[in-house]
GUNUGU-115922 format. One record per residue (C-alpha): residue in one letter; x, y, z. Coordinates in steps of 0.1 Angstrom, whole numbers. Example, Ala and Ser with C-alpha at 12.3 -4.5 7.8 and 13.67 -1.06 7.14 Angstrom:
BEGIN
+------+-------+-------+-------+
! rest !    c1 !    c2 !    c3 !
+------+-------+-------+-------+
!    a !   123 !   -45 !    78 !
!    s !   137 !   -11 !    71 !
+------+-------+-------+-------+
END
This chain:
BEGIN
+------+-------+-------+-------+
! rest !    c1 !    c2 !    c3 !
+------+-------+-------+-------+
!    x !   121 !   387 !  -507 !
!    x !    93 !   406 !  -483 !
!    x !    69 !   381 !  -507 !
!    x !    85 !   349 !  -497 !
!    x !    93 !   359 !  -460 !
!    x !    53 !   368 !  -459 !
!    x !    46 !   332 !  -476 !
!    x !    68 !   315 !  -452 !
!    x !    54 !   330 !  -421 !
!    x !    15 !   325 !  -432 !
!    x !    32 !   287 !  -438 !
!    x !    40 !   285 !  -403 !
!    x !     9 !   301 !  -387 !
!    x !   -10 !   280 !  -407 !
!    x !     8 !   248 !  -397 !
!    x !     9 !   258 !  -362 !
!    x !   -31 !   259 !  -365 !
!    x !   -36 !   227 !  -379 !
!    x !   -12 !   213 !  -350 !
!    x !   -30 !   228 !  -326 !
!    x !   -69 !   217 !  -342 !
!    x !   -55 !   183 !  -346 !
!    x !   -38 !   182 !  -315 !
!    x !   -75 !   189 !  -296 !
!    x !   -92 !   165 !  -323 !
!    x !   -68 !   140 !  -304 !
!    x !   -77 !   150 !  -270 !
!    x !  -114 !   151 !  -274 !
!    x !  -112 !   115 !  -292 !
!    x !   -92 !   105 !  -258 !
!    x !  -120 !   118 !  -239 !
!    x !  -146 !   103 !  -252 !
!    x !  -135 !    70 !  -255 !
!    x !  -123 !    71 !  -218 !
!    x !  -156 !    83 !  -207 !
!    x !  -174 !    47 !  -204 !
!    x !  -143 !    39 !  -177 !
!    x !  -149 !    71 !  -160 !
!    x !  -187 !    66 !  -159 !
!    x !  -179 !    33 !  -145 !
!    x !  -155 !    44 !  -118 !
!    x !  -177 !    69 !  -109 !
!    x !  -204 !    45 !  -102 !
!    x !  -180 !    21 !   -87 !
!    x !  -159 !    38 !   -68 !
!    x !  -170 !    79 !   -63 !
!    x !  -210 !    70 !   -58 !
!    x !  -205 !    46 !   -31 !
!    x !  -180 !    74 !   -12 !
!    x !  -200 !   101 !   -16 !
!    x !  -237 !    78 !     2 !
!    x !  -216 !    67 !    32 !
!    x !  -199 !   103 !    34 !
!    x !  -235 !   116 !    33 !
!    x !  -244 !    94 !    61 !
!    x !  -216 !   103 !    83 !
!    x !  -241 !   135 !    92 !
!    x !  -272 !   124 !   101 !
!    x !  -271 !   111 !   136 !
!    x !  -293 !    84 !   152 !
!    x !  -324 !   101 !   150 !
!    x !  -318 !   110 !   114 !
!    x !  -312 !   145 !   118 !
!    x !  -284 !   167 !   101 !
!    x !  -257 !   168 !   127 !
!    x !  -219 !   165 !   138 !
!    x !  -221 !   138 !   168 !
!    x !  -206 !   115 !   151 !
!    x !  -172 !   135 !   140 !
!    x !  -175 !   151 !   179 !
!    x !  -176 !   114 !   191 !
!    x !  -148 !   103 !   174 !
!    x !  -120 !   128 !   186 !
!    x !  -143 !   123 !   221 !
!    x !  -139 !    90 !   230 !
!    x !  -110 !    72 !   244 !
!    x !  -119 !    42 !   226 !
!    x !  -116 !    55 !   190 !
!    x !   -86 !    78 !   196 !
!    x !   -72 !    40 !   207 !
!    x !   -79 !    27 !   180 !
!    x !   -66 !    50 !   156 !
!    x !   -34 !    47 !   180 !
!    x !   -37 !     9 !   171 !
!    x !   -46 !    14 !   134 !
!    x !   -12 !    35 !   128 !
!    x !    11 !    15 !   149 !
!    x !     5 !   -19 !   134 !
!    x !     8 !    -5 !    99 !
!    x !    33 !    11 !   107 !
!    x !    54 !   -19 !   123 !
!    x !    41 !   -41 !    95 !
!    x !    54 !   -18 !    64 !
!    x !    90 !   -15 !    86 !
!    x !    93 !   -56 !    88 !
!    x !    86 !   -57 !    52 !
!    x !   114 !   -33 !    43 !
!    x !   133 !   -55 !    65 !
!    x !   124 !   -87 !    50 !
!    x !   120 !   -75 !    12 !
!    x !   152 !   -52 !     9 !
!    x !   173 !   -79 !    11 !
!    x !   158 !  -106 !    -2 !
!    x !   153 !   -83 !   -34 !
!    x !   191 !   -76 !   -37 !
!    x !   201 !  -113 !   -30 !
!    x !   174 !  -119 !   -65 !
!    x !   191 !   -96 !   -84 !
!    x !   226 !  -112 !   -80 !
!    x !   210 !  -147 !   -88 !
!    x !   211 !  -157 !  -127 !
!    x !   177 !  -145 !  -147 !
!    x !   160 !  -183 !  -144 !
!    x !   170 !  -188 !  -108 !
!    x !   154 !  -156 !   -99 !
!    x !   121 !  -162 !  -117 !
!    x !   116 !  -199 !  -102 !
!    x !   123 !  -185 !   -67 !
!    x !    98 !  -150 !   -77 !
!    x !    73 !  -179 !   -81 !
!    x !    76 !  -186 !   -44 !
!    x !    62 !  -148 !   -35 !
!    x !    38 !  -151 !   -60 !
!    x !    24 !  -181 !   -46 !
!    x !     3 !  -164 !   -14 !
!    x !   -12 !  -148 !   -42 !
!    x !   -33 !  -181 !   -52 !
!    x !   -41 !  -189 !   -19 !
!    x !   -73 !  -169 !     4 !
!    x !   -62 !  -150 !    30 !
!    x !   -87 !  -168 !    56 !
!    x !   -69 !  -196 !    48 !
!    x !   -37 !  -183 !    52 !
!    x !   -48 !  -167 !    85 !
!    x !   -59 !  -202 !    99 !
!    x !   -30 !  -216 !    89 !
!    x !    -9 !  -192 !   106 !
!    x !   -30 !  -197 !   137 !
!    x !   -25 !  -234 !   135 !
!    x !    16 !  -227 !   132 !
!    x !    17 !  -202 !   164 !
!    x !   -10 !  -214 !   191 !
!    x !    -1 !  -226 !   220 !
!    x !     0 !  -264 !   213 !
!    x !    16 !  -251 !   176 !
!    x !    41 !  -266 !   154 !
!    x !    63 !  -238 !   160 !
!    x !    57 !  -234 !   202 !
!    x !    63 !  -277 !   201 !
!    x !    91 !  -275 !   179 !
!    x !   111 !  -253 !   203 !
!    x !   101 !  -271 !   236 !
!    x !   113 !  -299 !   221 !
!    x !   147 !  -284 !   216 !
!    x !   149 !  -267 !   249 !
!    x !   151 !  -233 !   237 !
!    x !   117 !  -223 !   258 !
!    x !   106 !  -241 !   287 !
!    x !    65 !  -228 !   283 !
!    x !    43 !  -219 !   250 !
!    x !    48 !  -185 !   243 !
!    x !    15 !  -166 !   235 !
!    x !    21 !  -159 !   196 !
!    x !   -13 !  -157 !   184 !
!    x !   -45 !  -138 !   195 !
!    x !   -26 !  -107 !   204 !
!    x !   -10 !   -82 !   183 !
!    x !    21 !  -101 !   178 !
!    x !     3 !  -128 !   156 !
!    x !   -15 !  -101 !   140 !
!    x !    18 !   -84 !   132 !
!    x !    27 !  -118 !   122 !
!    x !    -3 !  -130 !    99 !
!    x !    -3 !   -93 !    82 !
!    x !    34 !   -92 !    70 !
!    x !    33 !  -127 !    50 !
!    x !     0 !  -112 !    32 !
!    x !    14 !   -78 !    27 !
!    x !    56 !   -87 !    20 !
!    x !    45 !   -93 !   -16 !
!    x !    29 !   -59 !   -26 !
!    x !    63 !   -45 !   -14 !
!    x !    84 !   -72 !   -33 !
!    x !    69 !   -71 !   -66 !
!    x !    77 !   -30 !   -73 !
!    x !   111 !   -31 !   -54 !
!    x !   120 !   -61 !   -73 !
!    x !   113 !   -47 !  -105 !
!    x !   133 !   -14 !  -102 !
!    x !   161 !   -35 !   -87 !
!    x !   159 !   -59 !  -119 !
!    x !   159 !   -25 !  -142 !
!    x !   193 !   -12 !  -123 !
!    x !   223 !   -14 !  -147 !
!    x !   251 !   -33 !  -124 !
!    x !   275 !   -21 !  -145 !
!    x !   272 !    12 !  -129 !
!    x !   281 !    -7 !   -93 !
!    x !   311 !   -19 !  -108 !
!    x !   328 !    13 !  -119 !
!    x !   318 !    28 !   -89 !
!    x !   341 !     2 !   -71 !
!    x !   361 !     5 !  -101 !
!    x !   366 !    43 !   -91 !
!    x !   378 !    34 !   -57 !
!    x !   347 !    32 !   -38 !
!    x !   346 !     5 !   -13 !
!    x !   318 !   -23 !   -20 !
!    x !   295 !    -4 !     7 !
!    x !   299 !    28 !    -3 !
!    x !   290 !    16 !   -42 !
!    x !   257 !     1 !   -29 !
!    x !   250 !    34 !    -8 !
!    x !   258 !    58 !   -28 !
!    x !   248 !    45 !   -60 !
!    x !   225 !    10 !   -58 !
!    x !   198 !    20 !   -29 !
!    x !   197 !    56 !   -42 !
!    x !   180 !    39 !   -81 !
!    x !   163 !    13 !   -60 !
!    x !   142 !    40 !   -37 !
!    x !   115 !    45 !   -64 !
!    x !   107 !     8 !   -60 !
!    x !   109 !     6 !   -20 !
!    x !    88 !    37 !   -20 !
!    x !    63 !    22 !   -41 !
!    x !    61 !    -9 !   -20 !
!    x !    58 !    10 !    10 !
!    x !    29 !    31 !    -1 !
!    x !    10 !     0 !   -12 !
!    x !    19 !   -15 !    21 !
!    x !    12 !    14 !    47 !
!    x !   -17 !    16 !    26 !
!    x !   -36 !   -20 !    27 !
!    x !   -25 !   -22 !    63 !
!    x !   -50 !     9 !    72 !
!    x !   -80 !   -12 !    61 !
!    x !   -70 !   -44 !    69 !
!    x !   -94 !   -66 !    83 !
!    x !   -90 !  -104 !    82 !
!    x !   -60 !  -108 !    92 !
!    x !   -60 !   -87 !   127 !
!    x !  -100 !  -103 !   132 !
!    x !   -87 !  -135 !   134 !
!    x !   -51 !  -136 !   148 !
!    x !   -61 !  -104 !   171 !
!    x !   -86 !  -130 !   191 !
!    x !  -107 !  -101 !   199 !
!    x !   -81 !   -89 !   218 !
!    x !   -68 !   -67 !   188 !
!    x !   -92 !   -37 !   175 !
!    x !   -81 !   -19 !   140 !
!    x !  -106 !     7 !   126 !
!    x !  -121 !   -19 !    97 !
!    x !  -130 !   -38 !   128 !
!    x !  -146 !    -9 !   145 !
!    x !  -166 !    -2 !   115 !
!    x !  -175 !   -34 !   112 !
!    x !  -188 !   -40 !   149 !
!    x !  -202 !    -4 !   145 !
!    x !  -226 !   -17 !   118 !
!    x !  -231 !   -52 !   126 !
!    x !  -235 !   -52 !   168 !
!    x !  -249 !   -12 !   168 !
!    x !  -263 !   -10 !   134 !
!    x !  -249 !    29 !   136 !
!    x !  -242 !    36 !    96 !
!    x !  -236 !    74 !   102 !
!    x !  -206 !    66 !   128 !
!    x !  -194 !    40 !   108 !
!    x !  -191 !    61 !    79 !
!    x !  -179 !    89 !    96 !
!    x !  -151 !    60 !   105 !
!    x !  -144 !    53 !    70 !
!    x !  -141 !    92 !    60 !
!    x !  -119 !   102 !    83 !
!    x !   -94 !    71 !    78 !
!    x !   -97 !    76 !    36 !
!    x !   -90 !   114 !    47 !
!    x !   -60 !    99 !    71 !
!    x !   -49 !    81 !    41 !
!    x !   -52 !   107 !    13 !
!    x !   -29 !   124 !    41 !
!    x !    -3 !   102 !    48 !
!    x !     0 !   100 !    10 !
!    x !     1 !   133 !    11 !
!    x !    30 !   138 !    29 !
!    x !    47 !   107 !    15 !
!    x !    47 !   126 !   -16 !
!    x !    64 !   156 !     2 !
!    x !    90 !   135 !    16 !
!    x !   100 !   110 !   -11 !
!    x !    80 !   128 !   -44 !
!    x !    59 !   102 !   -47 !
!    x !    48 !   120 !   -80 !
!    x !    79 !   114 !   -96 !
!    x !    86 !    80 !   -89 !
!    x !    46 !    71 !  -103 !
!    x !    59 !    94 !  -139 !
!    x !    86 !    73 !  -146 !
+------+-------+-------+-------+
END
């Protein structure tokens, strides 16, 4: 018996072995064929990072230095734009919840072939530029605009209202570009929600409302957090849109950095621009994580 019990065991320590070789075989051979994707992400994406982080240090003399962090949280001017920045992201990514949420819901009640001949509709943007989006937006909201005409002529405002060239039209212009990206996730984890679950919640007693609260929007949050990320996100660096429909009159940071390098030809404060935004945004996703675990929703 002590034979076969000492067989058995040296089976097992020699199967766990050849498990564990085989399982770092496996790993090595997914390293090295990911390699040539991380080499060229690294070129791509890292390289370019670390130069214009470099060049955030040296100031305009070319000399190892601060001045252009110290100027930042300094001047007025930056600390209104970053005021700027955050505020119309932030008002952008709220209207799209607004707008998507519910337009989401009222796809997922609509029969599968409705829903995908409508989802064609918010795919649509997508084959269109944004310039020419933008200018069509401005030709809809200046102040001799369809839209300004259109409600003189039914007495519902005596005077154009100023819709574009401010931060209304860029609020404007930047939700129809960015209501998609928050669609497309939210609208998939809606699709993916078994109704059935709705049903004999309401079954159970629980009033239509209370169903959707307590038991639709609480499996539909991955998706709306998703979209909101992706929003918040793009909004940061947005630049077209606010350029355009701003007038001038409108100043995010990708416009700053842009004017910084164009008008002053200053590449250290630019990119000390651009690092601490992609350090604003690593933050903000940061703590987007903390509040909604982020981490769990992008395991699923």
């Amino acid at each position: 018996m002590s034979i076969i019990k000492g067989n058995t065991v040296a089976k097992t320590l020699h199967n766990a072995n050849t498990l564990k070789s085989e399982e770092r075989r496996e790993n090595l051979t997914f390293l090295g064929l990911s390699m040539p994707a991380v080499f060229a992400i690294f070129i791509v994406v890292f390289l370019p990072v670390l130069w214009l982080s470099s060049l955030s240090f040296y100031n305009a003399a070319g000399e190892l230095s601060m001045e252009n962090y110290a100027r930042i949280f300094e001047s007025a001017l930056y600390r209104r734009t970053f005021v700027v920045t955050f505020q119309i992201s932030i008002t952008v990514t709220l209207i799209c919840v607004l707008l998507g949420y519910p337009l989401c819901y009222w796809l997922t009640k609509l029969p599968d072939r409705t829903a995908a001949i409508l989802m064609i509709f918010v795919l649509v943007p997508f084959w269109t530029s944004i310039l020419v989006r933008t200018y069509a937006w401005l030709v809809l909201l200046q102040r001799n605009g369809i839209i300004n005409s259109s409600m003189i002529s039914m007495g519902i405002i005596d005077e154009p209202l100023q819709l574009a060239h401010n931060l209304t039209g860029s609020i404007i212009g930047m939700v129809h570009v960015m209501l998609p990206f928050l669609i497309l996730p939210l609208y998939a984890t809606m699709r993916s929600i078994d109704t059935d679950l709705v049903r004999a919640a309401v079954g159970l007693g629980s009033s239509p409302r209370e169903a959707f609260w307590n038991v639709f929007f609480p499996m539909s949050r991955p998706g709306l957090f998703a979209g909101i990320v992706l929003v918040f996100i793009l909004s940061l660096g947005f630049y077209v849109t606010p350029a355009l429909m701003g007038g001038g009159r409108v100043q995010m940071l990708a416009q700053r950095i842009e004017s910084t390098i164009t008008i002053y030809s200053n590449w250290g404060a630019a990119s000390a621009l651009g690092v601490v935004l992609l350090l604003l945004a690593l933050v903000m996703i940061w703590l987007m994580n903390r509040v909604f675990g982020l981490n769990k929703l992008f395991m699923r």
